[in-house]
C-alpha beads as a LAMMPS data file, in Angstrom:
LAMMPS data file: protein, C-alpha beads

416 atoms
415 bonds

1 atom types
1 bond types

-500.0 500.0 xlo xhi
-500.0 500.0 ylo yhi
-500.0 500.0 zlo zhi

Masses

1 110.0

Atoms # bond

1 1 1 0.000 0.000 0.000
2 1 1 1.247 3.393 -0.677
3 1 1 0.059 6.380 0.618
4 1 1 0.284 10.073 -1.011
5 1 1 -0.750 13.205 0.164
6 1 1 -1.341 16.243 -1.937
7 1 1 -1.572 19.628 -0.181
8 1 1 -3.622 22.628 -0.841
9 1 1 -1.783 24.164 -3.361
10 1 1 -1.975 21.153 -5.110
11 1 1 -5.620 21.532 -5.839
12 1 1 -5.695 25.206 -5.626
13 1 1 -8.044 25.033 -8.484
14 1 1 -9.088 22.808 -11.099
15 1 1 -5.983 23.018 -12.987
16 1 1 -4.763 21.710 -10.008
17 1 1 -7.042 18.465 -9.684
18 1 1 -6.406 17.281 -13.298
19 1 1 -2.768 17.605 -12.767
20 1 1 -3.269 15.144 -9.512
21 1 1 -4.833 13.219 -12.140
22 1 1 -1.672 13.782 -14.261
23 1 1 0.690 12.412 -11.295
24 1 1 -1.146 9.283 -10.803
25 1 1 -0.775 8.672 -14.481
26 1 1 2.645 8.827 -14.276
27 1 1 3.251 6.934 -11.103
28 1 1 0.455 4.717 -11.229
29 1 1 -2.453 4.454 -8.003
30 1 1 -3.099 0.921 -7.987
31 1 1 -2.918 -0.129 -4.346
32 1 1 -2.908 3.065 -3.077
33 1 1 -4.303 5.613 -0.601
34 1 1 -4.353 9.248 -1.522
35 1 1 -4.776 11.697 1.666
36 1 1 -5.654 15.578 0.803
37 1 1 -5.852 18.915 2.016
38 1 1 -8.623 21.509 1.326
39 1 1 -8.483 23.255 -1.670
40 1 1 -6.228 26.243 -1.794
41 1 1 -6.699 28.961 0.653
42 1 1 -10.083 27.141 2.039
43 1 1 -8.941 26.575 5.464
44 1 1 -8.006 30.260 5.918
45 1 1 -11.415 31.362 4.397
46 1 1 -13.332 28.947 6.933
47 1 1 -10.793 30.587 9.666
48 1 1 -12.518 33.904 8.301
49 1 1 -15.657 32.262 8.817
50 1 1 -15.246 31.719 12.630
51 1 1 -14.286 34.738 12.946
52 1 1 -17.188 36.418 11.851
53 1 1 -18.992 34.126 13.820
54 1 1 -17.499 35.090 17.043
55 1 1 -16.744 39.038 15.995
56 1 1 -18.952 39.868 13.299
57 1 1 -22.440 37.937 12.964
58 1 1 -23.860 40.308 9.960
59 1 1 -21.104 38.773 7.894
60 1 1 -21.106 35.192 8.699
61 1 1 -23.586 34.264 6.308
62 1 1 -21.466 36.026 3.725
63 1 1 -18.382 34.328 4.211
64 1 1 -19.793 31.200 4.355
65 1 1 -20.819 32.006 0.891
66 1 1 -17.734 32.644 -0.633
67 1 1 -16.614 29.412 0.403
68 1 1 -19.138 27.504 -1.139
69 1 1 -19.054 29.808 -4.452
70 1 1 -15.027 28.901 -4.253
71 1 1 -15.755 25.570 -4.486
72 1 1 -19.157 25.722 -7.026
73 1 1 -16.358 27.303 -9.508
74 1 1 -13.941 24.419 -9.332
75 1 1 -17.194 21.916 -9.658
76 1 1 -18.361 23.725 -13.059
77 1 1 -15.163 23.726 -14.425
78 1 1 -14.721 20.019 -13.984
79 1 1 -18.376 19.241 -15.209
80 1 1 -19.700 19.905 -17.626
81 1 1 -23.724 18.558 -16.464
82 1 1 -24.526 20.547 -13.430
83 1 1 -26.851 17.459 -12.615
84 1 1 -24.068 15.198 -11.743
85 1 1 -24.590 14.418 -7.996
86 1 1 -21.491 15.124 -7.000
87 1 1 -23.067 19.593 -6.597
88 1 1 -25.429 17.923 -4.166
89 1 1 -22.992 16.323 -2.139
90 1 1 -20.869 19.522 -2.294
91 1 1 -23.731 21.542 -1.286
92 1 1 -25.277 19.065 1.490
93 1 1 -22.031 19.704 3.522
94 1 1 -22.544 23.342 3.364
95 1 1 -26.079 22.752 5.012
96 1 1 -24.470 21.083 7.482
97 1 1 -21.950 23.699 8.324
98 1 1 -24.515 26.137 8.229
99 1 1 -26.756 24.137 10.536
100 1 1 -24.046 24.213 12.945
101 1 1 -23.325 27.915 12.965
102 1 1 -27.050 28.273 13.415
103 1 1 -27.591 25.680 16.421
104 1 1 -24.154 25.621 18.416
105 1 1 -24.563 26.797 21.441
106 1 1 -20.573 26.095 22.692
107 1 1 -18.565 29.371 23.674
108 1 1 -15.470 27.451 23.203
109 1 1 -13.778 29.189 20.299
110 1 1 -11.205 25.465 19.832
111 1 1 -14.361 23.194 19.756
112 1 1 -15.977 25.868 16.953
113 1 1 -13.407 26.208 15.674
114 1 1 -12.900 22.158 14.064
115 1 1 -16.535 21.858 13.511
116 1 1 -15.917 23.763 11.090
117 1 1 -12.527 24.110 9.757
118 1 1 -12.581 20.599 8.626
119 1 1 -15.451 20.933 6.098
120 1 1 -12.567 22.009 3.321
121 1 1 -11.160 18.726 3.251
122 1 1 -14.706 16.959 2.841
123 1 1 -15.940 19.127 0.531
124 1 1 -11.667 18.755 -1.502
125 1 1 -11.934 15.379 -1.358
126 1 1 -15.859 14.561 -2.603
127 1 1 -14.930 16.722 -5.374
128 1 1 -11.951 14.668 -6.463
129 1 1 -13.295 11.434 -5.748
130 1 1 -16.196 12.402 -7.946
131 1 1 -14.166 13.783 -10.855
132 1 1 -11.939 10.416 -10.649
133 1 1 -15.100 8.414 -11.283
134 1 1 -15.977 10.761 -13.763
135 1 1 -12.688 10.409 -15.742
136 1 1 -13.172 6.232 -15.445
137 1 1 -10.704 5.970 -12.479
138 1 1 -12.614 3.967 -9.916
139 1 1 -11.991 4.797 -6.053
140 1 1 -13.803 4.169 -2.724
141 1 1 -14.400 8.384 -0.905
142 1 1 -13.691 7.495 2.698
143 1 1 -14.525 9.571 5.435
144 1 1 -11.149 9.806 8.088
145 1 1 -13.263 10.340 10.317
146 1 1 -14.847 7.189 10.603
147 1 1 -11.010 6.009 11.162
148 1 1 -9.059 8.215 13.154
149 1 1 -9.982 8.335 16.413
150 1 1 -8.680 10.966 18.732
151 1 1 -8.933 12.769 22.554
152 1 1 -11.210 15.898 22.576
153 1 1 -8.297 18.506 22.766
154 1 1 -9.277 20.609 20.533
155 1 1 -7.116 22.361 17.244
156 1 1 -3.924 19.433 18.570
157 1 1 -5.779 16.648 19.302
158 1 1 -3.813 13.156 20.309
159 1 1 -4.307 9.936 18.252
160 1 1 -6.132 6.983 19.836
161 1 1 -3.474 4.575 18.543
162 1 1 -5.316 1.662 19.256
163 1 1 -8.604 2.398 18.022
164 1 1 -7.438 3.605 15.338
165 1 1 -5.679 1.149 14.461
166 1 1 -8.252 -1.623 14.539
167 1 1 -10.483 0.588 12.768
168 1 1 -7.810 1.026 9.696
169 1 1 -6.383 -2.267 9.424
170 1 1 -10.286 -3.803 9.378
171 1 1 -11.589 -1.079 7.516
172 1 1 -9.622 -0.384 4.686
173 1 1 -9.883 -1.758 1.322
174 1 1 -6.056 -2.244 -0.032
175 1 1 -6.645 -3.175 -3.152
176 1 1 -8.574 -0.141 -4.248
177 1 1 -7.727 3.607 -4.863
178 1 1 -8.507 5.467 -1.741
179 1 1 -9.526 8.840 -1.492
180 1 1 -9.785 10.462 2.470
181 1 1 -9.156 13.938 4.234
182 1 1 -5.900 15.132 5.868
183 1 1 -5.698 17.575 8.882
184 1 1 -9.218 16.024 10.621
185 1 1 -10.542 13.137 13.169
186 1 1 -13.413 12.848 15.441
187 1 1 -13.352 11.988 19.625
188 1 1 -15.084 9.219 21.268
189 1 1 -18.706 11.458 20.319
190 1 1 -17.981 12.012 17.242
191 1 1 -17.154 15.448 17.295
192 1 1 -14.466 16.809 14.568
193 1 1 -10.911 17.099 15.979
194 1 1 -7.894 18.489 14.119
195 1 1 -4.428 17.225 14.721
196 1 1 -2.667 20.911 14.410
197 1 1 -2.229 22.984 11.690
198 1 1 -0.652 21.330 8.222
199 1 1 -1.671 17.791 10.193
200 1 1 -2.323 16.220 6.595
201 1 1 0.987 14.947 6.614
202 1 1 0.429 13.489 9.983
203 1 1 -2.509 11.833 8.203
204 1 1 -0.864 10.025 5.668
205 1 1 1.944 8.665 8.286
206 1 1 -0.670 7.475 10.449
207 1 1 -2.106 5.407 7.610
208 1 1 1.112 4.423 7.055
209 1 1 1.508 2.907 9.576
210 1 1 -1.558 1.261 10.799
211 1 1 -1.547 -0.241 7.209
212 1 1 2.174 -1.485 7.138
213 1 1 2.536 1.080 4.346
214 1 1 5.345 0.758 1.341
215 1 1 6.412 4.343 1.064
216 1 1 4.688 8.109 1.952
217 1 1 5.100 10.600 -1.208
218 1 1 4.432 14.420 -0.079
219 1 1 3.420 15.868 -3.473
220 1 1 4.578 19.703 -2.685
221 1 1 5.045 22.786 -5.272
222 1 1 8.832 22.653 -4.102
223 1 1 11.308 19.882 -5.721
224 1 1 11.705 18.639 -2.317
225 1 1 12.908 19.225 1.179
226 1 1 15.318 22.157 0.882
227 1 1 17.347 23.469 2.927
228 1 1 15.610 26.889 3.684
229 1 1 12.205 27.981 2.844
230 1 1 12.315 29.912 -0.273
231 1 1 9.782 32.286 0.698
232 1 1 12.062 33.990 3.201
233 1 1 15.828 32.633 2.055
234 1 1 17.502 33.583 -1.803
235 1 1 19.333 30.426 -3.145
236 1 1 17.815 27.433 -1.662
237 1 1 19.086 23.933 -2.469
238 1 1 17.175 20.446 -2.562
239 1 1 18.485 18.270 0.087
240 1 1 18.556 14.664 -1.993
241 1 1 19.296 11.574 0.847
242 1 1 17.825 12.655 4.811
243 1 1 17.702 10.756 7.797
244 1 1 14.442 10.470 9.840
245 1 1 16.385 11.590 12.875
246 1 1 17.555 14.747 10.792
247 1 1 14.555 15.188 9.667
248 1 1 12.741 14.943 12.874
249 1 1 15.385 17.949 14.098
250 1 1 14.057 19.949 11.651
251 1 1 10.809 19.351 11.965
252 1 1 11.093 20.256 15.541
253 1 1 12.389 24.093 14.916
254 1 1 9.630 24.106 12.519
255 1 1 10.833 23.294 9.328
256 1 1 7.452 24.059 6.717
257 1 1 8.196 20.933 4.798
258 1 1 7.002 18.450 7.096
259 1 1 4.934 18.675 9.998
260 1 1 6.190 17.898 13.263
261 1 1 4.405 14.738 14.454
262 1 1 4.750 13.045 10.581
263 1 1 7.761 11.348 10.610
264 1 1 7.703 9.223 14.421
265 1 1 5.032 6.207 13.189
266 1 1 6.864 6.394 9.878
267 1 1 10.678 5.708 11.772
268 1 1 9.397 3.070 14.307
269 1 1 8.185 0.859 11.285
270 1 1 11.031 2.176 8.535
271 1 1 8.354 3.477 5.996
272 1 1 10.154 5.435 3.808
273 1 1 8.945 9.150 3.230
274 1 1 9.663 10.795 -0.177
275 1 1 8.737 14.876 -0.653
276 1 1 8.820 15.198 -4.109
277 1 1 7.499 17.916 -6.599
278 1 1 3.708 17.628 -8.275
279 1 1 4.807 19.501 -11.120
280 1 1 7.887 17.107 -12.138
281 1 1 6.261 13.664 -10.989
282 1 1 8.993 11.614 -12.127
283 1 1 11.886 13.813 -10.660
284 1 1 13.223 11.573 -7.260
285 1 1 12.759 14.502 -4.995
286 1 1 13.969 13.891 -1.229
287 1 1 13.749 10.330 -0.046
288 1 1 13.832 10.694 3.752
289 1 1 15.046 7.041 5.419
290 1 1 17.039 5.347 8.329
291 1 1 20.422 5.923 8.858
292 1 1 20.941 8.263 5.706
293 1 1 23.535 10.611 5.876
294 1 1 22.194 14.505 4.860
295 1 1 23.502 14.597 1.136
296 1 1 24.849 17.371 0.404
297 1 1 26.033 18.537 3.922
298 1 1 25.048 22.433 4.033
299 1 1 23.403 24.862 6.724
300 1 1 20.095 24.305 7.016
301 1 1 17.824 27.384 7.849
302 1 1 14.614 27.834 9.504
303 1 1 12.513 30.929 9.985
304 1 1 9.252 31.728 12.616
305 1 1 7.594 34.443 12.687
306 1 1 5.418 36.535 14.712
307 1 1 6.965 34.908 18.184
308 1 1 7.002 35.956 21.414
309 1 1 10.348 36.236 23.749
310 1 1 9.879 36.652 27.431
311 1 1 12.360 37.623 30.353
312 1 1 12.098 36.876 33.463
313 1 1 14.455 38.250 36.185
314 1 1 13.549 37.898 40.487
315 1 1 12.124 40.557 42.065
316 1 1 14.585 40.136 44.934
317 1 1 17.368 39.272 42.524
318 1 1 17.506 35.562 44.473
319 1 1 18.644 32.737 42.273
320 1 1 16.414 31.650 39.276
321 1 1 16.196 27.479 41.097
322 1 1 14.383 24.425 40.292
323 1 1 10.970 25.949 42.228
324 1 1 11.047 28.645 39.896
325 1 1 11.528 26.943 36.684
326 1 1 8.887 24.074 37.711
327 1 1 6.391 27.175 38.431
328 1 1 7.479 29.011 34.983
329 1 1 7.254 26.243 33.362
330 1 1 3.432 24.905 35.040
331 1 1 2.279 28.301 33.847
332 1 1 3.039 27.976 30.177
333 1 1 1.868 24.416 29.712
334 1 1 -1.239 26.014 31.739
335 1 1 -1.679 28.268 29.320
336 1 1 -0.640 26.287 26.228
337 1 1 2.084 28.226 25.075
338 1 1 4.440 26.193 22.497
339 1 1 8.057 26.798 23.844
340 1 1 10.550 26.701 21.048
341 1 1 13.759 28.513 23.021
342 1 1 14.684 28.105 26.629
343 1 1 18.099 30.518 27.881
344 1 1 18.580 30.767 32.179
345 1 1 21.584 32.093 33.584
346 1 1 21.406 32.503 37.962
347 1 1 19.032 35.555 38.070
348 1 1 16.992 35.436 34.359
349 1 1 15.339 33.453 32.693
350 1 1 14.285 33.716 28.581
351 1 1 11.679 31.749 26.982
352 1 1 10.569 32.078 22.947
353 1 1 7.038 30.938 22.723
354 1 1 4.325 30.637 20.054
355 1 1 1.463 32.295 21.195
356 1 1 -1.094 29.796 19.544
357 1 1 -3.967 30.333 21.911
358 1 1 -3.831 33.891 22.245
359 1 1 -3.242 33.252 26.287
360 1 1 -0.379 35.959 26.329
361 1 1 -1.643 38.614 28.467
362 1 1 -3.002 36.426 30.926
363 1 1 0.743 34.633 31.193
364 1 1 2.365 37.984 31.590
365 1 1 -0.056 38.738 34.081
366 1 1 0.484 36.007 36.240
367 1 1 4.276 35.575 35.842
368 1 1 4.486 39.528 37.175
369 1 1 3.309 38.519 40.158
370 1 1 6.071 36.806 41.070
371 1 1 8.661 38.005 38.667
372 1 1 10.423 41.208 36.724
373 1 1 9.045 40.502 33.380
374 1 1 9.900 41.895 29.695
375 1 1 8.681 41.139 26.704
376 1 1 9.116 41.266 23.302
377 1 1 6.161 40.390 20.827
378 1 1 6.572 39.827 16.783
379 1 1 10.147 38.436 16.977
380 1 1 11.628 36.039 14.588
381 1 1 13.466 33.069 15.427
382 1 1 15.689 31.502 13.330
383 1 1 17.724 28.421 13.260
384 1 1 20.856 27.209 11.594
385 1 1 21.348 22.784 11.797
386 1 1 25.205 22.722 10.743
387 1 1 25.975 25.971 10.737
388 1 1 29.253 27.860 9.582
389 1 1 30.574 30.987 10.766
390 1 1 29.708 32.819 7.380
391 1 1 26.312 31.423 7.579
392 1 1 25.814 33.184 11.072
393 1 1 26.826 36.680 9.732
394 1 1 24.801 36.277 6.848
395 1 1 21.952 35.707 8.639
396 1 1 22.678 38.689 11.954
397 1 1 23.342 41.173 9.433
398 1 1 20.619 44.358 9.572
399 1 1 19.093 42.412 12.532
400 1 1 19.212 43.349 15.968
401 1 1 19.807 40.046 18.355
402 1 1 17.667 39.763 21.160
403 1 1 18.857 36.126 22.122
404 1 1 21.798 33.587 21.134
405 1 1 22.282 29.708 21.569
406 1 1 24.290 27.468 20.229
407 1 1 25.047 24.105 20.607
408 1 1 26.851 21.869 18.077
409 1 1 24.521 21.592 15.707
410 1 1 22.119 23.965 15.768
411 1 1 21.985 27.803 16.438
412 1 1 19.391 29.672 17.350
413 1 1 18.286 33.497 17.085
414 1 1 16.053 35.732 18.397
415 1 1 16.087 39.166 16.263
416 1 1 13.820 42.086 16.356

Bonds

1 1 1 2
2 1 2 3
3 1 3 4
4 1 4 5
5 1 5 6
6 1 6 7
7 1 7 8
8 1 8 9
9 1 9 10
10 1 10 11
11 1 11 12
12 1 12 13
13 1 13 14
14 1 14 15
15 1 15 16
16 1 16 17
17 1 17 18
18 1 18 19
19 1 19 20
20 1 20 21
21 1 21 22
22 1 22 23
23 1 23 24
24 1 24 25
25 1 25 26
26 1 26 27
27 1 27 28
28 1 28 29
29 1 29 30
30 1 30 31
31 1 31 32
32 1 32 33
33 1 33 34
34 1 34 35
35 1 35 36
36 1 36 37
37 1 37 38
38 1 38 39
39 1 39 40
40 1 40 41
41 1 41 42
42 1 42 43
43 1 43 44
44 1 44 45
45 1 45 46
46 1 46 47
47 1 47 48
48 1 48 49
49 1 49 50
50 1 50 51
51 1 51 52
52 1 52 53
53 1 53 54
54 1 54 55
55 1 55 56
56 1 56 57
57 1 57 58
58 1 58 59
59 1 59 60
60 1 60 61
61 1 61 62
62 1 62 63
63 1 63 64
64 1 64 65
65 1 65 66
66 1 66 67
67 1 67 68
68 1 68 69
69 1 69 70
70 1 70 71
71 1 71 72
72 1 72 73
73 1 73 74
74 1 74 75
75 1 75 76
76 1 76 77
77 1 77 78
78 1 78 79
79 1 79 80
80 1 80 81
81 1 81 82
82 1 82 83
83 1 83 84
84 1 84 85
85 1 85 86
86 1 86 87
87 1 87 88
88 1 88 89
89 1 89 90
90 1 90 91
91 1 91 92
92 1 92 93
93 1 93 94
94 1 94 95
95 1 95 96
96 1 96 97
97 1 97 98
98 1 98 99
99 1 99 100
100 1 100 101
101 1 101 102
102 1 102 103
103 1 103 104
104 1 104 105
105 1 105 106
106 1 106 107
107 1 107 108
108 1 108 109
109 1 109 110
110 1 110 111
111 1 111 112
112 1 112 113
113 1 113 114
114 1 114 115
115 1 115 116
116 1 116 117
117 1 117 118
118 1 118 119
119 1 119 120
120 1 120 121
121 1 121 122
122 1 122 123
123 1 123 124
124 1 124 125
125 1 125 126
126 1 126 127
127 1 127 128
128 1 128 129
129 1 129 130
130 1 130 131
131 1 131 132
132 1 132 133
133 1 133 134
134 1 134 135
135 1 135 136
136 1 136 137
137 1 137 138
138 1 138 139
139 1 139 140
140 1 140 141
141 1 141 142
142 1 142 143
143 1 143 144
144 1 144 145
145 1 145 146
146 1 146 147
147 1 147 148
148 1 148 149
149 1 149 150
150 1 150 151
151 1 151 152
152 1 152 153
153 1 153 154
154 1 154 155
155 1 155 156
156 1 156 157
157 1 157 158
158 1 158 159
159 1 159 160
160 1 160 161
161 1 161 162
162 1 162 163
163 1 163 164
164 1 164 165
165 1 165 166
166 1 166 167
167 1 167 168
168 1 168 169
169 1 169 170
170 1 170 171
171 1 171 172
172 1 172 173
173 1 173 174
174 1 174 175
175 1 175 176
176 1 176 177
177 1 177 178
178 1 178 179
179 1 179 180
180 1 180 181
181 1 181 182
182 1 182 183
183 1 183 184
184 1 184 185
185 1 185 186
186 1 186 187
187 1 187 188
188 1 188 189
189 1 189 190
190 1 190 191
191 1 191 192
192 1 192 193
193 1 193 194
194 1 194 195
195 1 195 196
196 1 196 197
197 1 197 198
198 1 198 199
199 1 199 200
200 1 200 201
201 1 201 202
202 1 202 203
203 1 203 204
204 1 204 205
205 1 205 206
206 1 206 207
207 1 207 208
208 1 208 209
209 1 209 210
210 1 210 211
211 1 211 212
212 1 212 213
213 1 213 214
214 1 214 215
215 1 215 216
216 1 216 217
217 1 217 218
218 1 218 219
219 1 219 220
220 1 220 221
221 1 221 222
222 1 222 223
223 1 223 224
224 1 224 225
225 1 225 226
226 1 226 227
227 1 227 228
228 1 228 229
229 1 229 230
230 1 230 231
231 1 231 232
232 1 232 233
233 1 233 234
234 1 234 235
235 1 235 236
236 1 236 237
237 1 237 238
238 1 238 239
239 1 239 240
240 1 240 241
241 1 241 242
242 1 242 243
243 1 243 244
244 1 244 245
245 1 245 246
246 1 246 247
247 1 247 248
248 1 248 249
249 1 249 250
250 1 250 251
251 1 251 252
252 1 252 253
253 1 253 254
254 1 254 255
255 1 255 256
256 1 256 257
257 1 257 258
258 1 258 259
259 1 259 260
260 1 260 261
261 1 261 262
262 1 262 263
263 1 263 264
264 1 264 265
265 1 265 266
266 1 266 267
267 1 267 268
268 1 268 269
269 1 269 270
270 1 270 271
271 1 271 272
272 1 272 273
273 1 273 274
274 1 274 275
275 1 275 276
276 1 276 277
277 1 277 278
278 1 278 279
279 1 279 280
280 1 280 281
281 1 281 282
282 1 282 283
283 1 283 284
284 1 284 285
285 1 285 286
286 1 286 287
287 1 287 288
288 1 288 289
289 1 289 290
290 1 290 291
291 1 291 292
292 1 292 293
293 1 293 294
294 1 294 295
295 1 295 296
296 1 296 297
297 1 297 298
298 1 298 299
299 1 299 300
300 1 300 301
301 1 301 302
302 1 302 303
303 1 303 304
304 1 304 305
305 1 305 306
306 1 306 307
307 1 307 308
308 1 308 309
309 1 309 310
310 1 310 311
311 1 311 312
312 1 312 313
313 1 313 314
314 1 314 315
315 1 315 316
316 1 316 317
317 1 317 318
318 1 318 319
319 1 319 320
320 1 320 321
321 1 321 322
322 1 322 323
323 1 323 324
324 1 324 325
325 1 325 326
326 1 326 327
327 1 327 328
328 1 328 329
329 1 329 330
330 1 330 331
331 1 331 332
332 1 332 333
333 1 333 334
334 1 334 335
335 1 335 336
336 1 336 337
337 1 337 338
338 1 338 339
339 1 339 340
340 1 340 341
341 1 341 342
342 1 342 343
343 1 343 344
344 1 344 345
345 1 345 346
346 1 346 347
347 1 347 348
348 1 348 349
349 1 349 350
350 1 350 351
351 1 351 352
352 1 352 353
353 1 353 354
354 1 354 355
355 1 355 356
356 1 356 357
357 1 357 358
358 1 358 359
359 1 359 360
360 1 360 361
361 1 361 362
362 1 362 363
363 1 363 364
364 1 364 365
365 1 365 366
366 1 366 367
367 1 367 368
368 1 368 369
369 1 369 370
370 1 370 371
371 1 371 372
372 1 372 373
373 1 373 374
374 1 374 375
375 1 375 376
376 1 376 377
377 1 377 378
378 1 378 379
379 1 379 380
380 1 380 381
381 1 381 382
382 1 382 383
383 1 383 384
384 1 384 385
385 1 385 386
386 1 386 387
387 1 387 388
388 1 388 389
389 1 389 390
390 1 390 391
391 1 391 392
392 1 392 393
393 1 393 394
394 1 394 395
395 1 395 396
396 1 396 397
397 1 397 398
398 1 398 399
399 1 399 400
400 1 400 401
401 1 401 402
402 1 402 403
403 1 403 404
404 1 404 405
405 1 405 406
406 1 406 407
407 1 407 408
408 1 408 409
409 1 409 410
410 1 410 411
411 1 411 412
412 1 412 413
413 1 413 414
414 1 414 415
415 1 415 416
C-alpha cells in the first residue's frame, strides 16, 4: 500500500485536480491511498468564517458564501452537467456547516473552531473522488473520520493509537484507490478534531503505519525538502538523501516541509517518506530514510515568525532554582504556550514561545506577580542545523539580536 498526500496548493483550483490526475498517471495508483488537504486557501477562508462568527455575525452568512461559491467554480469547471450528484454532495455539507453555525450553542472558540474548519477537506476530497469516477478511475471516498480516532483537545488533538488502528487495518480496502481527508478526526462522540495545523501529513503517516505502508510521497510545489524555505531565504538547495532523525530535528524548529508529528510512526516501522514535486512527478525529490547521511552537507535554515520572547528576572534578585523553573514552566503548559527557546543564567530566565492560543496577556499577568518581566512580541526566530561561521553573519546582518544559543549543531536566534 502506498500512501500520497497532496496539499492545498496542489488543488488550488481545477488546474490543479487534473494535474493530480496527471501524477497518478505517471506513477500509477493501484494499491494506493491518496490523503488531501482543502483546496487552496479554504482553510483560511473557513478561519474567516469563525471569525465572523465570534466578531462579526452580519457577515457570517457572507463568508460562508464565498466558500461555497469557491468551491461551485472548481465543480463547473470540472463538469460539464450541473446534474451530476457530486453539486449535491458539495452543497449538502454546506447545510451542514450552516446548521451548525445556526444551532451551536458552545462558547469554546477550539471546539468551533474544528466543527468547522474541517469541512474544506470533505468538501476537496468529494470533489476529487467524484471527478476520478468521472474520468473512469474507480476509487472508494472514505470519510477519516470514521477512522481516526482521537482525545477531545481541541485544534492538537492526540491519536487513539489503538482504536485507530483496529479501525484502519479492518476497515480499509487495499486493493482499491482510496480517497480520504488530511488535517481532521473525530473523539469518542464524534465530534471533529484536528491534529494541528498542516496535520495532513500526519494523516498520511498514520495510515502508514496502521496499514504497514510501502512508502509516503508528499506531493509539494517545491522539488523537495530544501534546505531553507524559499519564501524567506535567496538560493535554496534540494536536500537529496535525509535521515528520519535529521529530519525529525528539523521538523522540531519548525521546518514548513514536514509537519512535526509526521515522521515518528513512519521511523518506528522504517516506511520510507519521499517529498517530491507535483509539477515534475517523475523527478526523485527527497527520499527521507534510516540511517541516511544529509547529502549534500550544508546549513540548514529555519525561519518563525510573529513569536514571542519573554524575560524573566527575580524581584529580589535571588537565584532563578528548580521551584522557579517548575512554576514558569506549570504556567506555560497552563496556558498552552508552544516553547521553542529556553536561555537561564542565575538571576533570568528567557523563553521564545508561540502564542497559539492567544493566552499571552493572561501569562504575563500572572508571571508579574512573582517576577520582573519583559517582553518582546513579533520576533523572529531563526535556526541554523550545521551551521558555519559565514552562515551566522549572513543571517545577523541588519538584525538586531535579542537572544543567542548554540550548541553543536544547531543555532538559534532571536532578532527584532
Amino acid at each position: 500500500m502506498r500512501i500520497f498526500k497532496f496539499g492545498g496548493a496542489s488543488v488550488k483550483d481545477a488546474q490543479g485536480v487534473k494535474n493530480l490526475i496527471h501524477v497518478l498517471e505517471n506513477v500509477g495508483h493501484q494499491n494506493t491511498l491518496i490523503v488531501v488537504s482543502a483546496m487552496g486557501k479554504t482553510t483560511n477562508a473557513l478561519e474567516h468564517v469563525i471569525y465572523n462568527y465570534f466578531q462579526n455575525k452580519k457577515e457570517l452568512n457572507s463568508s460562508v458564501q464565498d466558500v461555497a461559491k469557491f468551491h461551485n467554480s472548481i465543480l463547473l469547471d470540472l463538469f460539464e452537467n450541473t446534474n451530476h450528484p457530486v453539486f449535491d454532495r458539495v452543497q449538502e455539507f454546506f447545510k451542514e456547516l450552516n446548521f451548525f453555525l445556526s444551532k451551536n450553542k458552545s462558547p469554546d472558540y477550539n471546539f468551533v473552531y474544528d466543527q468547522v474548519v474541517g469541512y474544506g477537506e470533505l468538501v476537496s476530497t468529494t470533489i476529487i473522488s467524484a471527478y476520478l469516477e468521472h474520468i473512469g478511475i474507480e476509487n472508494q471516498w472514505i470519510d477519516v473520520r470514521e477512522f481516526i480516532k482521537t482525545d477531545s483537545y481541541h485544534r492538537n488533538a492526540k491519536v487513539d493509537w489503538e482504536l485507530t488502528q483496529k479501525r484502519i487495518s479492518t476497515g480499509i480496502n487495499i486493493k482499491t484507490l482510496n480517497i480520504t481527508q488530511g488535517f481532521i478526526a473525530s473523539d469518542s462522540n464524534n465530534f471533529m478534531t484536528t491534529l494541528g495545523r498542516e496535520g495532513s501529513d500526519y494523516t498520511a503517516a498514520i495510515f502508514a503505519y496502521c496499514l504497514n505502508g510501502q512508502d509516503v510521497t508528499i506531493w509539494k510545489d517545491v522539488p523537495g525538502i530544501l534546505n531553507a524555505d524559499p519564501r524567506h531565504f535567496e538560493n535554496a538547495q534540494l536536500i537529496h538523501h535525509i535521515s528520519y532523525r535529521e529530519a525529525i530535528e528539523l521538523a522540531f524548529y519548525g521546518a514548513s516541509v514536514i509537519h512535526p508529528k509526521t515522521l515518528q510512526p513512519l521511523q518506528r516501522k522504517e516506511i520510507p517518506l519521499f517529498v517530491k514535486s507535483f509539477k515534475n512527478p517523475k523527478n526523485a525529490g527527497t527520499r527521507v530514510g534510516k540511517g541516511i547521511k544529509i547529502d549534500p552537507e550544508i546549513p540548514c535554515y529555519i525561519v518563525k515568525k510573529d513569536q514571542v520572547l519573554i524575560s524573566l528576572s527575580s524581584l529580589d534578585f535571588s537565584y532563578i532554582v528548580e521551584e522557579n523553573i517548575s512554576h514558569i514552566f506549570k504556567l506555560l503548559h497552563d496556558y498552552k504556550m508552544k516553547v521553542d527557546v529556553i536561555q537561564n543564567s542565575a538571576i533570568s530566565f528567557s523563553v521564545c514561545v508561540d502564542n497559539i492560543y492567544d493566552n499571552l496577556e493572561k501569562l504575563l499577568l500572572h508571571l508579574k506577580a512573582k517576577f520582573k518581566v519583559t517582553c518582546h512580541k513579533n520576533v523572529s526566530l531563526y535556526t541554523i542545523r550545521h551551521y558555519n561561521l559565514e552562515a551566522i553573519k549572513q543571517l545577523e546582518s541588519d538584525k538586531t539580536v535579542l537572544l543567542k544559543q548554540l550548541t553543536q549543531e544547531t543555532i538559534q536566534i532571536v532578532t527584532k
